[in-house]
N, C-alpha and C positions, 0 to 999 in steps of 0.2 A: 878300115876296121869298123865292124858296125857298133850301135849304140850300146848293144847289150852287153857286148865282150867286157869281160871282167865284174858285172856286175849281178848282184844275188834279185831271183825273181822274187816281187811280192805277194803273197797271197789273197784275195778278195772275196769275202763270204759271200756263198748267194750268187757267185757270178755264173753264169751256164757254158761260156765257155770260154777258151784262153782268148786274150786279146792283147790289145796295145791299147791303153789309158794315158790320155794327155794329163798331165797336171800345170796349172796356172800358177806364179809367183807374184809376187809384185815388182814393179816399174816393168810390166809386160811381160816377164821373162817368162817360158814353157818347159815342159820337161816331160817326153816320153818314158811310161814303164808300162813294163812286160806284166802283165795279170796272167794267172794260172789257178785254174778249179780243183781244190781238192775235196777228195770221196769222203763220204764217214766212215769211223770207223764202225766195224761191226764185230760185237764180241759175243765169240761162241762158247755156248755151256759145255763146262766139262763133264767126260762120259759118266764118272761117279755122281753128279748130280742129281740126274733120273732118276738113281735109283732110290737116294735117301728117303725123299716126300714121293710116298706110292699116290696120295690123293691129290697130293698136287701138282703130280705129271698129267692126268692128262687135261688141267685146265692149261699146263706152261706151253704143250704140246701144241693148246688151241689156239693160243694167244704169241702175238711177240712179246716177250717182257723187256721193260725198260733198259733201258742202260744202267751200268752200277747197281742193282739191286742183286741183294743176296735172295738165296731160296727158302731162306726163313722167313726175310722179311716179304715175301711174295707170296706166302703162303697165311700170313698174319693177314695181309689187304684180303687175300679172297673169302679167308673167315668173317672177316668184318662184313663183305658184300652180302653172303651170306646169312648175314644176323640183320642186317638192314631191309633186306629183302625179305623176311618173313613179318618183321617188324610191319610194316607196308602192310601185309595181308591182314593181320590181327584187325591195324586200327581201323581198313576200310570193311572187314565182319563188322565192326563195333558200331561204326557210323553208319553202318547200313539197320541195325539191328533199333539205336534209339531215332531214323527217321522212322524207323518202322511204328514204333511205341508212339512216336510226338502224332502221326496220323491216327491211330488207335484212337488217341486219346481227344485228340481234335474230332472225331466223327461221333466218338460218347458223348461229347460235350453239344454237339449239332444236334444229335436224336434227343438227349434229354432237353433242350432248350425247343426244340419243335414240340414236343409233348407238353410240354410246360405252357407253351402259347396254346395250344390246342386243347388243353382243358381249359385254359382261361378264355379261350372264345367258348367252348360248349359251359360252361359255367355264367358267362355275360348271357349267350344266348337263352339258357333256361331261366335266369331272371328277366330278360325282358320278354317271354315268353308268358310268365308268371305275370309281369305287373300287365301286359295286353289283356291277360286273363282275365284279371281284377279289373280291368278298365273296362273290360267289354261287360262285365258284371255288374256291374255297375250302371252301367249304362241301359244295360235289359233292364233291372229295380227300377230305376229310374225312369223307363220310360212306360213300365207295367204301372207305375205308380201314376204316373202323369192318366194313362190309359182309364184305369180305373175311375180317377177322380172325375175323369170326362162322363162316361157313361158308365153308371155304376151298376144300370139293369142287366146287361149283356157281360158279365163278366167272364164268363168262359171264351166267349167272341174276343174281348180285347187280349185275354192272354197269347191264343196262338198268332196274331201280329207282330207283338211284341215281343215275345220268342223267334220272331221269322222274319222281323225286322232289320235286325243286324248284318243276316247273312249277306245281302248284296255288299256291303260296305266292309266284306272282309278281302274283298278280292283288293282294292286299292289298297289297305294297308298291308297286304302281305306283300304288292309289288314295292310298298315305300320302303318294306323292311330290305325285302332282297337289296333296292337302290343302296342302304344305310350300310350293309352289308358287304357291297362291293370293296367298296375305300378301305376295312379295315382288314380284308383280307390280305390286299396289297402291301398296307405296311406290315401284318403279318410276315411277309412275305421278303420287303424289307429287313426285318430284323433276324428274320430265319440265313439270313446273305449275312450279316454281322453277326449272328449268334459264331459263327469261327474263330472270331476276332477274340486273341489273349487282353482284357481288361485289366489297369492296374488293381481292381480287388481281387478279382481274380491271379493275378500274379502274387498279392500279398498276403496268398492264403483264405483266399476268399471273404464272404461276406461277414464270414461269424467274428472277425475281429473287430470286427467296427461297430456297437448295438445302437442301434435308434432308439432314439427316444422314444415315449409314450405320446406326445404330440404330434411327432409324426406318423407315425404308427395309425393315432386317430384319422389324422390328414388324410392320410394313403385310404382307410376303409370311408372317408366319407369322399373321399374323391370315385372310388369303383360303385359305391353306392349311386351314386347321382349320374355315374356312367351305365349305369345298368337300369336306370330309372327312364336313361333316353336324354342325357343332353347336360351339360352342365345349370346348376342353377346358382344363382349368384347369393351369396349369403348377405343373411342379414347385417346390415353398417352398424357397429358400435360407438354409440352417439356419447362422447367423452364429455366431461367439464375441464376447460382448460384455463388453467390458472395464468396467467396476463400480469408481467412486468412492467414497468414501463419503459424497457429497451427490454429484447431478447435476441439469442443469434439462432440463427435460421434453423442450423443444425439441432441445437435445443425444444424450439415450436415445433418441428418435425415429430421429435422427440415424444415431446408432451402429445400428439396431435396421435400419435404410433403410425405413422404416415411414411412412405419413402419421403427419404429427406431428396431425390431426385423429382417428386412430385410436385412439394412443396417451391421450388427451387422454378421448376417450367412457371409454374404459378404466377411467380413473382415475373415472371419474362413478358408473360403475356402480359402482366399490367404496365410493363412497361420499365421495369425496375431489375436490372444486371448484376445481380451479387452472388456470391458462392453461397457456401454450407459455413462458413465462420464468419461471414459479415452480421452484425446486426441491424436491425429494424427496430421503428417506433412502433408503438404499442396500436395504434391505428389504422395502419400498414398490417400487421399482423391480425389482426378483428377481423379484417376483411377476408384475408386467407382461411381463418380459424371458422367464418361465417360459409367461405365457399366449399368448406370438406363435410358441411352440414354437423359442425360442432357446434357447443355452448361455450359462452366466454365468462371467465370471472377475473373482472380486474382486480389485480391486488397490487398497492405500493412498496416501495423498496423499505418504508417503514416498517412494513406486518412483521418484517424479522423480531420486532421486538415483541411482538405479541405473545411471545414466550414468556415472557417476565412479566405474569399473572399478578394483577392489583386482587387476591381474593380477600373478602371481606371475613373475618375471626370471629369465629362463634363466642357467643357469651362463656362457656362454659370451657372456652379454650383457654380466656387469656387470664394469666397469672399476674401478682404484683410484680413490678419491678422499682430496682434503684432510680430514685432523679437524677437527672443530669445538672448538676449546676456549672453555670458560667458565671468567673465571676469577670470584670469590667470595669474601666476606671482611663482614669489620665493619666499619662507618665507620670514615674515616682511618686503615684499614691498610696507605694506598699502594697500591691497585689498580691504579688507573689511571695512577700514578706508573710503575709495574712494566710496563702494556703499553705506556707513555710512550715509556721507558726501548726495547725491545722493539721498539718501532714507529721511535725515533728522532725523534718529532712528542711537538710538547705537545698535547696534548689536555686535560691537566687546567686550564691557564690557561684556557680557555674557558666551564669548568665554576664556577659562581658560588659563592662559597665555599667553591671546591676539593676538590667533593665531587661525585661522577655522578648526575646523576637521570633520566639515558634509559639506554638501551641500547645503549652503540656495538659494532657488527658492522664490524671489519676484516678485511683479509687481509695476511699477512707471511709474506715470505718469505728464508728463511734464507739464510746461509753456503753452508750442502753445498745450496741448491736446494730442498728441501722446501718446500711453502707449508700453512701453518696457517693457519685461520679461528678469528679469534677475538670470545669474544662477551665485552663488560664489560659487568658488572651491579650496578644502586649496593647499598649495604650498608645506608642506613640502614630501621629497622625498616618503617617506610610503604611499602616496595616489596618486600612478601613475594611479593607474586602477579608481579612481574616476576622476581624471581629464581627461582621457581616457574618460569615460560616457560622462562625462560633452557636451566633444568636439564632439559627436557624435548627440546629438539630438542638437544643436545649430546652429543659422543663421550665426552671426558674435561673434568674439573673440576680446575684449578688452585684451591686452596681456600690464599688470603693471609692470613698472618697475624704482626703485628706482633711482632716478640721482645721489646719491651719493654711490651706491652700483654696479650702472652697470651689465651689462648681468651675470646669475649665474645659475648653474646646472639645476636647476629649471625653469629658463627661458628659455632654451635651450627645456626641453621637453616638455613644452608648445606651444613650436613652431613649434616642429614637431607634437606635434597630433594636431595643425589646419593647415598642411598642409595635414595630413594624410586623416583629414576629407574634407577637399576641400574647407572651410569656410573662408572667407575674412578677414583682422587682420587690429586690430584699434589700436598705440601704444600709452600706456596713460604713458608719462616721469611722475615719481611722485615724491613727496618731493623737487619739485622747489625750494620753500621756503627755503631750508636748506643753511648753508654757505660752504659748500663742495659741492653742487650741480655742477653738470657736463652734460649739455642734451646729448653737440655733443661726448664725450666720448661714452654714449648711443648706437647717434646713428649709431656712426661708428664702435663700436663692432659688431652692429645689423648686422653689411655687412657679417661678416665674416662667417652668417650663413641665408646668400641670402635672408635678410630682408632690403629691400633697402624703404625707407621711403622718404615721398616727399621732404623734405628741404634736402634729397642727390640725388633729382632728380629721383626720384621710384613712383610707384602708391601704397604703403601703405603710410594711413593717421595717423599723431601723432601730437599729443596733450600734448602742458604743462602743468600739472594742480599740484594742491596740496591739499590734501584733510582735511589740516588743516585749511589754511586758505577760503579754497572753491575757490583760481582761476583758471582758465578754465572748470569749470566741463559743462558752458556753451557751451562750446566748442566743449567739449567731446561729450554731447548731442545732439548735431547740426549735428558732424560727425557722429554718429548714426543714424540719422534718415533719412543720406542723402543715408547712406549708404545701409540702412533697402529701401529708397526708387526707388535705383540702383536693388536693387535683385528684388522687386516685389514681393513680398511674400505672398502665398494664400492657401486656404484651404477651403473645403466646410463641412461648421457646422450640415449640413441635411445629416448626416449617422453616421453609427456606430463610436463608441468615438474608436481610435486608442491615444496609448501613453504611455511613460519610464517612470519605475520606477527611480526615483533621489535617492530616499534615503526609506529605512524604519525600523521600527523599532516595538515592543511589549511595548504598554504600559501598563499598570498595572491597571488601572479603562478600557480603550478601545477597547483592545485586540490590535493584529497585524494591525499598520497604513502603509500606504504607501506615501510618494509623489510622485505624478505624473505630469510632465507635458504630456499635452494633444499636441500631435501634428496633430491629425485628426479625425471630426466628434464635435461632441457635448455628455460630461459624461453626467447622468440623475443619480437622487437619484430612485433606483431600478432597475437600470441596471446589467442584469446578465451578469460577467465577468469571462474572465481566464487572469492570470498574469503567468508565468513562468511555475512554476508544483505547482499553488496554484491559486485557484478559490474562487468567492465570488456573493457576491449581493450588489450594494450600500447602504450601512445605511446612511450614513454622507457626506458630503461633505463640507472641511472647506477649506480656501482660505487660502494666508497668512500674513491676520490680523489679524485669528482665527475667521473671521464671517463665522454662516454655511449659504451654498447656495445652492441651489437647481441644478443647472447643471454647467456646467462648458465644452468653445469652447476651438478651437484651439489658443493653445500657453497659456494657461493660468495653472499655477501650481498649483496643489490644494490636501491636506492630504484625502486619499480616507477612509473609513472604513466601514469592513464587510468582510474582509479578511479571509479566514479557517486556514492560516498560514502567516508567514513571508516569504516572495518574495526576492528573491536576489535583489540588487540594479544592475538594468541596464535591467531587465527584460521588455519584452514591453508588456503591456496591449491590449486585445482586448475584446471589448462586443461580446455576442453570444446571439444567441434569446431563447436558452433554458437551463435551469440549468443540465439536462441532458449531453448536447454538452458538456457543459465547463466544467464538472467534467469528463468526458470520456478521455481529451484533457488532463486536469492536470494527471490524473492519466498515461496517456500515454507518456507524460515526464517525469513522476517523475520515470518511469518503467525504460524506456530508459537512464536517467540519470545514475541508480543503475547498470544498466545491463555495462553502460559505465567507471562505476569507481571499476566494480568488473575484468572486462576485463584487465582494465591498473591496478590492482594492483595483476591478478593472473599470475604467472610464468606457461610460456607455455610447457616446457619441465621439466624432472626430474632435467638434466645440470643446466640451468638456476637457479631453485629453489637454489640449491647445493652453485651454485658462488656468488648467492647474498647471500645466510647466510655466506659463506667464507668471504667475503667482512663487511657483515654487523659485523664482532667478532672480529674486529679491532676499531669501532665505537663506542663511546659511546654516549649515548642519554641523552638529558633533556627533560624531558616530562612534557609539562603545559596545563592548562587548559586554556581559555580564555571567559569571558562574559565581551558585552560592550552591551551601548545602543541604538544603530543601527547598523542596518548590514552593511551597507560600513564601519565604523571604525571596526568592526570585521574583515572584509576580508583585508583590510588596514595590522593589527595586524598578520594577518596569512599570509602577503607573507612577513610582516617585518622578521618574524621569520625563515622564509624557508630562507633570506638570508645569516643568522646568522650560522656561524659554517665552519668547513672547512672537511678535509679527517677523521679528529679524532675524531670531536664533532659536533655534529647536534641538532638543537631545533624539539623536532617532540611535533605538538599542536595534544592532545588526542581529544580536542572536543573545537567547536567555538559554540558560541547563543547568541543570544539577549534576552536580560533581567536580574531578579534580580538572582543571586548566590542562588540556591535551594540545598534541602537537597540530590536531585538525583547526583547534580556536587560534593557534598561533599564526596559522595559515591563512585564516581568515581576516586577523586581525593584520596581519600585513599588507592584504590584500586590498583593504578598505583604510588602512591609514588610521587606525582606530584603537584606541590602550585596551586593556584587558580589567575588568573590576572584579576580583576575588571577591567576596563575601565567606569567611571563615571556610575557603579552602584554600588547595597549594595547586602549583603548577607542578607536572611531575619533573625527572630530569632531564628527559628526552626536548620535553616543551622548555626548559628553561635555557638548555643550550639552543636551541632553533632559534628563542626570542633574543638572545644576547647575541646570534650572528645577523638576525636581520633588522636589528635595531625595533623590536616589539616591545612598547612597555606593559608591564603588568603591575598592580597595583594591588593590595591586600587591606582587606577590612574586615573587623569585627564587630564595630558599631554603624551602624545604618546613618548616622547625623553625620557622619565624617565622611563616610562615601556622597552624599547628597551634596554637604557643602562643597567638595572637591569637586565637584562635578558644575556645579553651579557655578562655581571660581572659573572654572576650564571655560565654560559657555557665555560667560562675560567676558573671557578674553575677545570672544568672535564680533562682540559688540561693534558698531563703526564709535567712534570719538564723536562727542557733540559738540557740535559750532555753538561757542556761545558768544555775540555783541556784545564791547562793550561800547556805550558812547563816551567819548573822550574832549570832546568841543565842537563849536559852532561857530564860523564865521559867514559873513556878510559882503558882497562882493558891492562895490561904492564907484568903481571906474572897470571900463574895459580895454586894454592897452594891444596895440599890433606890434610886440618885436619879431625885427629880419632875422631869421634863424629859428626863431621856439613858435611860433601862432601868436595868437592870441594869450597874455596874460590880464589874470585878473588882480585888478587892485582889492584886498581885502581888509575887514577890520575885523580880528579874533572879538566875537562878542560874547564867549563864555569855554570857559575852558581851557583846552589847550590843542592848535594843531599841530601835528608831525608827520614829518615826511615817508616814514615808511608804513602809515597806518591808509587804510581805506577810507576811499570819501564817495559820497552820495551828492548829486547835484539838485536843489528841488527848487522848483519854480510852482508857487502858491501852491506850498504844501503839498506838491507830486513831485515824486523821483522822474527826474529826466533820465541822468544818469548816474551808473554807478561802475566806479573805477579806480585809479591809482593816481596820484601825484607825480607828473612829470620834471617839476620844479617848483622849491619854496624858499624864496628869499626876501630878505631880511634887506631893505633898503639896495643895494649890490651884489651882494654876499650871501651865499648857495647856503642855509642855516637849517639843522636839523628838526628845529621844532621853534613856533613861536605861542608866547603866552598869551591871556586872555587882557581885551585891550589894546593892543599893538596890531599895530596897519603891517602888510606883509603882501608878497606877488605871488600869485599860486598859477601853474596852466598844469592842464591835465594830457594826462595821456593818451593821444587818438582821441580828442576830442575838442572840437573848437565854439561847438555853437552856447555860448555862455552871454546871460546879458546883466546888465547892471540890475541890484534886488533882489539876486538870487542869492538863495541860504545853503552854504556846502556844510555838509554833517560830515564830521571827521569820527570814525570809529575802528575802535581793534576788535579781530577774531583771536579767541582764545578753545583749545583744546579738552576736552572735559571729559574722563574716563569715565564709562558707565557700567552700570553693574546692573544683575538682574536683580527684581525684590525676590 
């Protein structure tokens, strides 16, 4: 039986003819089958088909059609071929039609740009045509004239030479011209090959969109001009004045120089010196570049910024009256402020904490007969030298207070000197008449002893009794003010820029940085742009001080400015500037110079120096605090109080002064440095207060200036070391020298004053010189190890680590005692 019997043949696509196909199994195993080719099938149209689609028998007739497709849908494809295939002829019309145009249009563009070059060469050509003309014209005059002056008999003779002189010499420059002539045909010729070329202006609609300017425009006709004249000619150098900093950057000098800042730049290469376009150079460095571009130099210093702020001198016929300024000045609780109290008809002292002034109030009052005086109070106690300093400086006259029953005091003394220092007249006001210890002539005859000679001791300073409780003389007072005010003549013209001190300022907390100012020249305006010190501003506000706002404010009148960028030192003088530019250029130029000035005085200029001041400094110890008050004079007040404080051992050093509220930045800092916090009549906000109670920061609050001081001074004697002090306690006398086995040498002694004991220190002195000085190893008493023996009584003493002791020798018995010390 063969393999196949009973079994169904496989069919294999593709095969070409029957065969026998081995198949493989796995573990070896094989298996013949029978392969068998079968035909496709082929399906023939039915006879009704024909006829239905008459136009699309005879493409079906052409073609085989597919398998499975109906006669619709084969008549659908040939429509479609059809619409595609015309489709085809359209777009290759259309592409054929705009290469047609793109060439057009490319060959108009050739012919007009050759024409274009071609009258611009015959346009070059007949100007230099024209200036040959003029040249050669020139030349004939000129040498008919040379001719003539030669021989002036023959003058018909030298004109036909000189008419017939030139001709040879046309032949060379007609060949120079052709020569000149060649080259520009060629880039003609050149550009006539790129004139094809689509340009982006020409792409963006050509030229007209873009207009040049009138500068160029010039450029371009003096460029064809000098081209048509035969050659470029190099224009005249514009010889600059260039203004000289003393540092500039490269880029800048270029600048100023109107130089490629790439020129300036090689410059600097060749001398040797490798920097870009934002490096700066010294002022010396730069001369030399400035010298080699054939410019002028004008040095100017980084000060000139201020030459804006014109010192001009006031015409006679400018300046009008104005109010006095008084200061008045005195010793603590001589009733100052009581007196302007009094004066003013306002308490102002209840205000003041512990009834004593520690700002600077600036009022204005005005009298009885009409007069208005500006008055300045300034506190008395010693910590506000430098504010009463100010005071005395912007002031007409000095009301100098002083108690009758306290008489002249430190304080009064230095009030006397800064209104002699200032040069200002002194009015002396005796106060506290009223009192029953009242004393004037006591007063006034201390007053001698520092050449204040008052008129009731036959002097030209005027004084006045008054007492500011009950109000008498304060009539008086007033009278000598205005007579006095009316001795100096006092003036000022309101029509210019506001000039005037800072008295006092401060940061408030709804206002920003206030300042008061009295105005001593000009007229302030609300929107006047100012500079005050190394801080600049614009007028917001202007408040008076009754706290009305007012629009401007003349000479002598004090008034809270606001619009401040910062806090202004008090004593700072105000000037307007006409541009916010100026006055920011000026503060910044202070405030540069300020830094540059307290990095100089605190940097050590040699290695030595650095070395001796930390030697010095490691003997020192410091307190280091923090300080916020709420104005800057009691700040500064607080910081020289503190510099006074301390001696060779102990020093206050203030880490940081400010105005305003204790913030979390001062908490930071004070934890930073180990250092308390000193309020002065502000608060720490809440933020700062939780931050100090988690990192153990203390903060400390004052109102009075004496409490902060002495607290401070308490703290800085803690730092103190204890002082050793000696006491001598007895004397004995050593009479025998004894060897016991076990201890040294003992000495026999006899107590000859005093009393010794064993735990005090002893000194060994042989003729009156310390040998040595030590402790007591043992002291007894006949056998018996005894704490101390009286004066009189024989006793054994050896010392400790120390044997070389001889009979005659005098042992000084003495105690160290501990001794807190404090600062004065």
């Amino acid at each position: 039986m063969s393999d196949s019997d009973g079994k169904k043949t496989l069919g294999l696509r593709g095969s070409s003819r029957p065969g026998n196909v081995k198949q493989s199994f796995s573990h070896g195993r094989t298996k013949n089958v029978v392969v068998e080719t079968k035909r496709k099938r082929v399906v023939v149209p039915k006879p009704g088909a024909a006829k239905s689609g008459s136009g699309a028998a005879p493409a079906a007739s052409g073609s085989r059609r597919p398998a499975g497709i109906s006669d619709a849908e084969m008549e659908r494809r040939l429509k479609a071929l059809q619409a595609a295939k015309a489709r085809e002829v359209e777009e290759a019309a259309q592409r054929e039609a705009e290469e047609k145009a793109r060439a057009e249009e490319r060959e108009r563009r050739r012919a007009e740009a050759e024409a274009k070059e071609r009258e611009q060469r015959e346009a070059e050509e007949r100007a230099r045509q024209k200036a040959e003309e003029e040249e050669r014209k020139r030349a004939e005059e000129a040498e008919a004239a040379k001719m003539a002056a030669a021989a002036p008999e023959p003058a018909e003779k030298a004109e036909r030479p000189a008419a017939n002189k030139p001709a040879p010499a046309a032949t060379p420059r007609k060949a120079e011209r052709e020569r000149e002539q060649r080259p520009s045909r060629g880039k003609g010729r050149d550009d006539n090959r790129r004139s094809g070329k689509l340009t982006l202006g020409q792409a963006t609609g050509g030229e007209g969109n873009r207009q040049r300017s009138m500068a160029a425009m010039k450029r371009k006709q003096e460029r064809a001009r000098q081209k048509a004249m035969g050659g470029s000619v190099e224009r005249e150098k514009v010889v600059r004045d260039v203004q000289l900093p003393e540092t500039i950057v490269v880029s800048e000098l270029a600048n100023r120089m109107a130089e490629r800042v790439a020129d300036v730049v090689k410059s600097l290469m060749q001398m040797g010196m490798m920097v870009t376009q934002n490096q700066s150079i010294d002022a010396d460095t730069a001369e030399l570049i400035i010298e080699e571009f054939g410019h002028k130099v004008t040095r100017v210093s980084d000060a000139d910024v201020e030459d804006v702020i014109k010192e001009v001198e006031d015409k006679e016929e400018d300046l009008k009256p104005r109010p006095p300024v008084i200061t008045i000045m005195g010793h603590v609780d001589h009733g100052k402020t009581s007196l302007l109290d009094a004066i003013r008809d306002a308490r102002v002292v209840a205000g003041e904490a512990g009834g004593i002034t520690q700002h600077i109030g600036a009022y204005q009052v005005t009298t009885e007969s009409g007069t208005v005086l500006s008055f300045l109070d300034t506190p008395g106690h010693a910590a506000f030298t430098s504010m009463r300093s100010r005071g005395a400086q912007v002031t007409d006259i000095v009301v100098l207070v002083v108690a009758a029953d306290d008489a002249v005091m430190p304080q009064t003394v230095e009030a006397i000197n800064h209104a002699k220092a200032a040069g200002v007249p002194m009015i002396v006001a005796i106060n506290k008449i009223d009192k029953p210890a009242a004393n004037p002539m006591k007063v006034r005859t201390d007053l001698l002893q520092h050449e204040v000679v008052v008129e009731a001791m036959s002097g030209e300073v005027q004084d006045v009794e008054v007492s500011a409780v009950t109000g008498q003389g304060l009539d008086d007072l007033l009278e000598a003010i205005a007579l006095q005010a009316e001795i100096l003549e006092l003036k000022a013209n309101p029509n210019r820029a506001a000039q005037g001190a800072v008295i006092e300022a401060q940061l408030d907390v709804g206002r920003g940085p206030v300042a008061t100012v009295l105005i001593q020249n000009g007229t302030l305006r609300q929107g006047d742009i100012f500079v005050v010190g190394e801080q600049y501003g614009k007028v917001r506000a202007l408040i008076n001080d009754k706290g009305e706002r007012v629009q401007e404010a003349g000479p002598s009148v004090p008034v809270e400015v606001l619009g401040l960028n910062g806090t202004p030192e008090a004593g700072d003088v105000l000037n307007v500037t006409e541009t916010e530019a100026q006055a920011r250029e000026i503060a910044e130029y202070r405030a540069q110079a300020a830094k540059d000035k307290r990095a100089a005085a605190g940097a050590a200029t040699t290695l030595e120096q650095l070395m001796a001041k930390a030697k010095e400094d490691e003997n020192v110890s410091e307190l280091p605090i923090l300080v916020k008050a709420d104005v800057q004079g009691s700040a500064e007040a607080i910081v020289q109080a503190m510099e006074k404080i301390g001696n060779e051992e102990v020093r206050v050093r203030v880490l940081h002064s400010g105005v305003g509220a204790i913030t979390e930045t001062d908490v930071g800092l004070a934890e930073a440095s180990g250092a308390p916090i000193m309020g002065f009549n502000v608060r720490a906000n809440a933020s700062a207060r939780n931050t100090a109670n988690q990192k153990g920061v203390e903060i400390r609050y004052y109102s009075v200036i004496y409490d902060l001081v002495d607290d401070v001074k308490a703290a800085a004697s803690g730092l103190l070391s204890a002082e050793i002090r000696e006491n001598f306690i007895g004397y004995a006398q050593i009479k025998e020298v004894f060897k016991v086995t076990g201890v040294g040498k003992v000495a026999g002694c006899l107590v000859t004053e005093g009393i010794a004991r064993r735990s005090a220190g002893v000194r060994l002195l042989r003729d009156n010189v310390v040998i040595h000085e030590g402790t007591l190893k043992t002291l007894k008493r006949f056998k018996d190890e005894v704490s101390e023996v009286q004066s009189g009584q024989e006793c054994g003493m050896a010392f400790e680590n120390y044997d070389d002791i001889r009979p005659n020798d005098v042992i000084e018995i003495f105690e160290r005692e501990e001794v807190t010390r404090t600062l004065d």
